[in-house]
N, CA, C and O atoms as CSV, one atom per row, in Angstrom:
chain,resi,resn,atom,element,x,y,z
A,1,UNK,N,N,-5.787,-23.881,4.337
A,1,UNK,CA,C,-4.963,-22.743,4.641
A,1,UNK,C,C,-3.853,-23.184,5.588
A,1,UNK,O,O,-4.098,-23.995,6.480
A,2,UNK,N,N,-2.363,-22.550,5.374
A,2,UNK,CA,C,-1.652,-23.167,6.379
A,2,UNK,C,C,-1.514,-21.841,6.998
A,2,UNK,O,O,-1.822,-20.797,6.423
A,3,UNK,N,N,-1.023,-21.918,8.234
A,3,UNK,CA,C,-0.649,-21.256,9.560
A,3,UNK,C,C,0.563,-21.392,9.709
A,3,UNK,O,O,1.095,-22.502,9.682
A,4,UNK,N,N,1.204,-20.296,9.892
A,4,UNK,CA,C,2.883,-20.423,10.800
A,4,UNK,C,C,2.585,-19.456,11.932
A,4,UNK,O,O,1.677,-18.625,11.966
A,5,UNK,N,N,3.167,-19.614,12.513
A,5,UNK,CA,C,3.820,-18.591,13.524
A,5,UNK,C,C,4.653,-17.264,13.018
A,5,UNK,O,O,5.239,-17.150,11.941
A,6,UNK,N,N,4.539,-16.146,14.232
A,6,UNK,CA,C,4.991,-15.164,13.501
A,6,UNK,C,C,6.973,-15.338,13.695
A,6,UNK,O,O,7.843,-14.628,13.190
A,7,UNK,N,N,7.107,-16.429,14.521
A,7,UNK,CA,C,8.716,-16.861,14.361
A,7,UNK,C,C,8.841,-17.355,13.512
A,7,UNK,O,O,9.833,-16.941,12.912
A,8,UNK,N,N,8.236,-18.278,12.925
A,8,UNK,CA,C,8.359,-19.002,11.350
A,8,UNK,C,C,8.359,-18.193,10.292
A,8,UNK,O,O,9.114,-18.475,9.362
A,9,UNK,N,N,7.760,-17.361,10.236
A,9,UNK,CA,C,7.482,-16.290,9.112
A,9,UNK,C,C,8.632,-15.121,9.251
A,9,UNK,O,O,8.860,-14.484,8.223
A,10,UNK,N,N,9.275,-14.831,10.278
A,10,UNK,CA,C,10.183,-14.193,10.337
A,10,UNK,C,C,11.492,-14.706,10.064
A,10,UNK,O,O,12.520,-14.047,9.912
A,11,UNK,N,N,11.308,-16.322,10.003
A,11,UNK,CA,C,12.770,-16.957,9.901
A,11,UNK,C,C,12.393,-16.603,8.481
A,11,UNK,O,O,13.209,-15.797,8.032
A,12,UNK,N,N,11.366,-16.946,7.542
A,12,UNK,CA,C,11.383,-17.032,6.182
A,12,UNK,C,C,11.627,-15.658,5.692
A,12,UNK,O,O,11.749,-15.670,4.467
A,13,UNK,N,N,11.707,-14.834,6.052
A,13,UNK,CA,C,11.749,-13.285,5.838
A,13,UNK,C,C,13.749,-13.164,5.953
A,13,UNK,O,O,14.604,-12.987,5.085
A,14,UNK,N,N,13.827,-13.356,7.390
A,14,UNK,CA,C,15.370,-13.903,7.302
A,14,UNK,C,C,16.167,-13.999,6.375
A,14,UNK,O,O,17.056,-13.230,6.010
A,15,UNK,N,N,15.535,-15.868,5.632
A,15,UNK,CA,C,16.428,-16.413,5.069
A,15,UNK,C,C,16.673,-15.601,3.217
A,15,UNK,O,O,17.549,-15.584,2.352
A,16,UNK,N,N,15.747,-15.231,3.355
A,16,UNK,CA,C,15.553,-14.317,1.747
A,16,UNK,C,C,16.505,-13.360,2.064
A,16,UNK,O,O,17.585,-13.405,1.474
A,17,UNK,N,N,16.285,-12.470,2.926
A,17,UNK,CA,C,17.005,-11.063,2.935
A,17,UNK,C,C,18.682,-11.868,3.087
A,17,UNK,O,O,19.683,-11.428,2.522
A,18,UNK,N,N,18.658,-13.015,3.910
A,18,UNK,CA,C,20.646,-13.359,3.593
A,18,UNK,C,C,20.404,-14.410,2.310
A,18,UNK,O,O,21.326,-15.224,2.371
A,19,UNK,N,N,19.617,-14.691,1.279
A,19,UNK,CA,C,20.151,-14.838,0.240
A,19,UNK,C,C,20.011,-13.623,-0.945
A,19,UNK,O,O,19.815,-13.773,-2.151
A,20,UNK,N,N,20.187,-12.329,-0.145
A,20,UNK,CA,C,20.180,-11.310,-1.324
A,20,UNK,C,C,19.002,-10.777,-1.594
A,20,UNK,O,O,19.117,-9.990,-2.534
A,21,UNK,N,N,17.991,-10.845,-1.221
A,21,UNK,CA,C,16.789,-10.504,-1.625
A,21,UNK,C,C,16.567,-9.029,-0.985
A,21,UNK,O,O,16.823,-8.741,0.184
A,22,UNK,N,N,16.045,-8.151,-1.962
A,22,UNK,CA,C,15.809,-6.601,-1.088
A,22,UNK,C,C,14.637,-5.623,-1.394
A,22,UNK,O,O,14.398,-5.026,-2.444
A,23,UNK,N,N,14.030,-5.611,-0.320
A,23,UNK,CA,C,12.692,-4.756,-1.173
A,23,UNK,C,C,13.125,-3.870,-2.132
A,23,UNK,O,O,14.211,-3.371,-1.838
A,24,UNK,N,N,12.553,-3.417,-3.409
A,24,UNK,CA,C,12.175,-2.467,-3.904
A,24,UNK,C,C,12.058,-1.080,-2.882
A,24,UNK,O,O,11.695,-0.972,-1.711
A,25,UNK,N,N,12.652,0.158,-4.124
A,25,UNK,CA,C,12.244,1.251,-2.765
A,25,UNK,C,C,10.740,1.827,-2.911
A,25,UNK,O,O,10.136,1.603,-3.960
A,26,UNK,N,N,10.070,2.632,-1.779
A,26,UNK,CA,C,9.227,2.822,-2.125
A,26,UNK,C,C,8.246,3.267,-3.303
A,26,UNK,O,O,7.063,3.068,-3.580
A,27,UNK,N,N,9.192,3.886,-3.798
A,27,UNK,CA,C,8.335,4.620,-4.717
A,27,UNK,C,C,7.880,3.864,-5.774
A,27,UNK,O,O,6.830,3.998,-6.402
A,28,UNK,N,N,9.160,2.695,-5.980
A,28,UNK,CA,C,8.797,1.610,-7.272
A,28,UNK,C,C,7.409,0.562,-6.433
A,28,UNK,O,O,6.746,-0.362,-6.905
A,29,UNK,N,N,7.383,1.106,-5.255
A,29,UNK,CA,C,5.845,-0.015,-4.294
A,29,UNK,C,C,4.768,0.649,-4.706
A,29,UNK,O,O,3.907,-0.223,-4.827
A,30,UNK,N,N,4.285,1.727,-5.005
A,30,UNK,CA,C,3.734,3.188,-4.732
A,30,UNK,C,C,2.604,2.513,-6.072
A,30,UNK,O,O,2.998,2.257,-7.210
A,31,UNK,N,N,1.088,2.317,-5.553
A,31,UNK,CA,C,-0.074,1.900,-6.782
A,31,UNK,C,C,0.239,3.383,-7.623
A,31,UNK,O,O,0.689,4.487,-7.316
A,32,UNK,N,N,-0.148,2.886,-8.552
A,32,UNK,CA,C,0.203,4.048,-9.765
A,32,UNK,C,C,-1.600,4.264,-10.512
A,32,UNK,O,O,-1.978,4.983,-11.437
A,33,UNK,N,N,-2.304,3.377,-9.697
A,33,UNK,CA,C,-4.133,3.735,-9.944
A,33,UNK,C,C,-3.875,3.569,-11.514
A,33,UNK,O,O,-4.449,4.479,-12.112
A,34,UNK,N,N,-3.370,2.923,-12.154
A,34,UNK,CA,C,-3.894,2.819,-13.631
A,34,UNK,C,C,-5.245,2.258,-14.125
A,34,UNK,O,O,-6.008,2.685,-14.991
A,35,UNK,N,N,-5.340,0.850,-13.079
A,35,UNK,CA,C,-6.020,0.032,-13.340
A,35,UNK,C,C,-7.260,0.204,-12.138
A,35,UNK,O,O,-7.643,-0.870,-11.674
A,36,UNK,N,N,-7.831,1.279,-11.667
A,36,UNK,CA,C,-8.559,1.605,-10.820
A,36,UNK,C,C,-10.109,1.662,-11.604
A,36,UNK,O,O,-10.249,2.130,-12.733
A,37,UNK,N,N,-10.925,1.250,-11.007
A,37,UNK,CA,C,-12.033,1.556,-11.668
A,37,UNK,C,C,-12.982,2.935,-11.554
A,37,UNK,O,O,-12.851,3.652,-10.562
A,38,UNK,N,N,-13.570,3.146,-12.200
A,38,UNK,CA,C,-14.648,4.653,-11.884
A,38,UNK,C,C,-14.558,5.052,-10.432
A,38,UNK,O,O,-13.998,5.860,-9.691
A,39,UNK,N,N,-15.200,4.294,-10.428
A,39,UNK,CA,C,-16.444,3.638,-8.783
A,39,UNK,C,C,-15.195,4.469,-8.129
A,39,UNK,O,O,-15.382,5.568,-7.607
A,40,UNK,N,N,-13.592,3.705,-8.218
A,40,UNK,CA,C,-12.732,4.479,-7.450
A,40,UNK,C,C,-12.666,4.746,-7.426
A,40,UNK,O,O,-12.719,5.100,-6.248
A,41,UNK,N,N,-12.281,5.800,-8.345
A,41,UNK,CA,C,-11.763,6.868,-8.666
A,41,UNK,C,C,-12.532,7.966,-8.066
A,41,UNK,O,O,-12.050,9.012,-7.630
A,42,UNK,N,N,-14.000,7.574,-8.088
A,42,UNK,CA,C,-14.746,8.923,-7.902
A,42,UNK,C,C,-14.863,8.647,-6.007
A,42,UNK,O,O,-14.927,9.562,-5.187
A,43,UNK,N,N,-14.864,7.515,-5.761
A,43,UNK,CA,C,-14.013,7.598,-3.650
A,43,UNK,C,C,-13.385,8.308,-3.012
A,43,UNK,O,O,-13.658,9.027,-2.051
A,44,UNK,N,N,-12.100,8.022,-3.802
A,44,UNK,CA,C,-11.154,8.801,-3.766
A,44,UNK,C,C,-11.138,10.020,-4.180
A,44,UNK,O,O,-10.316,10.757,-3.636
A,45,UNK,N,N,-11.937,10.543,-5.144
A,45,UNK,CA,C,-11.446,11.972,-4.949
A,45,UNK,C,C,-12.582,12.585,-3.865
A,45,UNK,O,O,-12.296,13.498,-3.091
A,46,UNK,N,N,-13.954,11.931,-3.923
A,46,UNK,CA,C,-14.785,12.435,-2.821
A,46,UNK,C,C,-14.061,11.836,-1.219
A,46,UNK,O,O,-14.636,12.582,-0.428
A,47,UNK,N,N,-13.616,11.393,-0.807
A,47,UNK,CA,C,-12.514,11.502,0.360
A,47,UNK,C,C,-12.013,12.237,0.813
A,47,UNK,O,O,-11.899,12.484,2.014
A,48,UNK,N,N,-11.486,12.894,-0.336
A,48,UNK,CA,C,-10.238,14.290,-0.556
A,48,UNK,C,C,-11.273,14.914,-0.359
A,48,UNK,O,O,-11.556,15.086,0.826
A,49,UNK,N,N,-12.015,15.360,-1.179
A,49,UNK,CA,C,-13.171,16.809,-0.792
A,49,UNK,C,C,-13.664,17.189,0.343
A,49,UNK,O,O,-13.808,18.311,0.829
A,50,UNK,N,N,-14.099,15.341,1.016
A,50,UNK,CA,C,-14.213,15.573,2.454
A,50,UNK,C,C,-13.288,15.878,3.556
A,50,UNK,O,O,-13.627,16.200,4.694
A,51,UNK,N,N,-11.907,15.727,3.047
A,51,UNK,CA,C,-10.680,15.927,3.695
A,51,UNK,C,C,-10.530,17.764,3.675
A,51,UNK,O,O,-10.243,18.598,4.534
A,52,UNK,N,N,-10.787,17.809,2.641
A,52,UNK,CA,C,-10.008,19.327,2.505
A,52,UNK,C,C,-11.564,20.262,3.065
A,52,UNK,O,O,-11.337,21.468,3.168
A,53,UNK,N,N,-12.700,19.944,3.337
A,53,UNK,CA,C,-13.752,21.087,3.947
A,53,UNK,C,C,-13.444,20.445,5.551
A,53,UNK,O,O,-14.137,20.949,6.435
A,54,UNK,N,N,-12.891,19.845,5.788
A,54,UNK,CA,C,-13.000,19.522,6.990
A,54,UNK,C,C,-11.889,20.217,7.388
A,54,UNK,O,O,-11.859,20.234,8.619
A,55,UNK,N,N,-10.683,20.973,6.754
A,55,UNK,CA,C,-9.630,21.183,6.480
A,55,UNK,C,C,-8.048,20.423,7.229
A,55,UNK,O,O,-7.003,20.782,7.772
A,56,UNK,N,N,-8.710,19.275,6.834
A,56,UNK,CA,C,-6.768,17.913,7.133
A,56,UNK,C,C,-7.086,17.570,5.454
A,56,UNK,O,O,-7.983,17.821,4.649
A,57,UNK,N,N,-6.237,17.098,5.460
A,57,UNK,CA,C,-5.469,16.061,4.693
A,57,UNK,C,C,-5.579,14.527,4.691
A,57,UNK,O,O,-5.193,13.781,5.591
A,58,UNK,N,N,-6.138,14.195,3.595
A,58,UNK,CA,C,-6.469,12.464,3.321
A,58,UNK,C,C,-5.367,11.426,3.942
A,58,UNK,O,O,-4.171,11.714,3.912
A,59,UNK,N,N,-5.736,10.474,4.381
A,59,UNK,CA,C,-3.992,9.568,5.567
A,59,UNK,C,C,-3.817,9.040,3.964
A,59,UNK,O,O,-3.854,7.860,4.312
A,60,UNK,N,N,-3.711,8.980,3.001
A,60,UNK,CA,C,-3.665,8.477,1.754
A,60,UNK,C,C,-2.969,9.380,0.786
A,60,UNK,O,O,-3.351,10.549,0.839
A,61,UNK,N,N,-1.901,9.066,-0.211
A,61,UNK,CA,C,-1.760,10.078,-1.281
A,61,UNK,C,C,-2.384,9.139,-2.434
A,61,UNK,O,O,-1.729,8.254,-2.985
A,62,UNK,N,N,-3.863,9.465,-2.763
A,62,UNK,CA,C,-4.096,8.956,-4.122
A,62,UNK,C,C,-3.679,9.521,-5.214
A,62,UNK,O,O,-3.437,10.690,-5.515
A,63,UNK,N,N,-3.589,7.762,-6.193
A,63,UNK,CA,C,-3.482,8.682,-7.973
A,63,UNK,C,C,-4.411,8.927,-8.389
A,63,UNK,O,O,-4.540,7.721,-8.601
A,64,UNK,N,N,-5.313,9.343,-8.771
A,64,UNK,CA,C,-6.906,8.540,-9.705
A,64,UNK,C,C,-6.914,10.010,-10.851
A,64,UNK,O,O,-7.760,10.093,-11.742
């Protein structure tokens, strides 16, 4: 495994963004859960269930 520093890793972050390089905006980042399995799916929505009797809101917007 190699190690940098978080100055090294920021120069490399740097040098991309001045040769043009630009994140994507979020939404094209955003998992789209296609490829999620059961198991997940059924987490995630029991999360939410526990979110909403507790009455907040999941720190998550899932797809499933």
């Amino acid at each position: 495994m190699t190690r940098i520093t978080l100055a090294e890793r920021g120069g490399q972050i740097q040098r991309k963004l001045d040769a043009g390089f630009r994140l994507p905006a979020v939404a094209e980042l955003a998992n789209s859960g296609r490829r999620r399995t059961p198991e997940k799916r059924a987490l995630l929505a029991r999360l939410q269930e526990v979110a909403a009797t507790q009455g907040r809101t999941p720190p998550f917007a899932a797809k499933y």
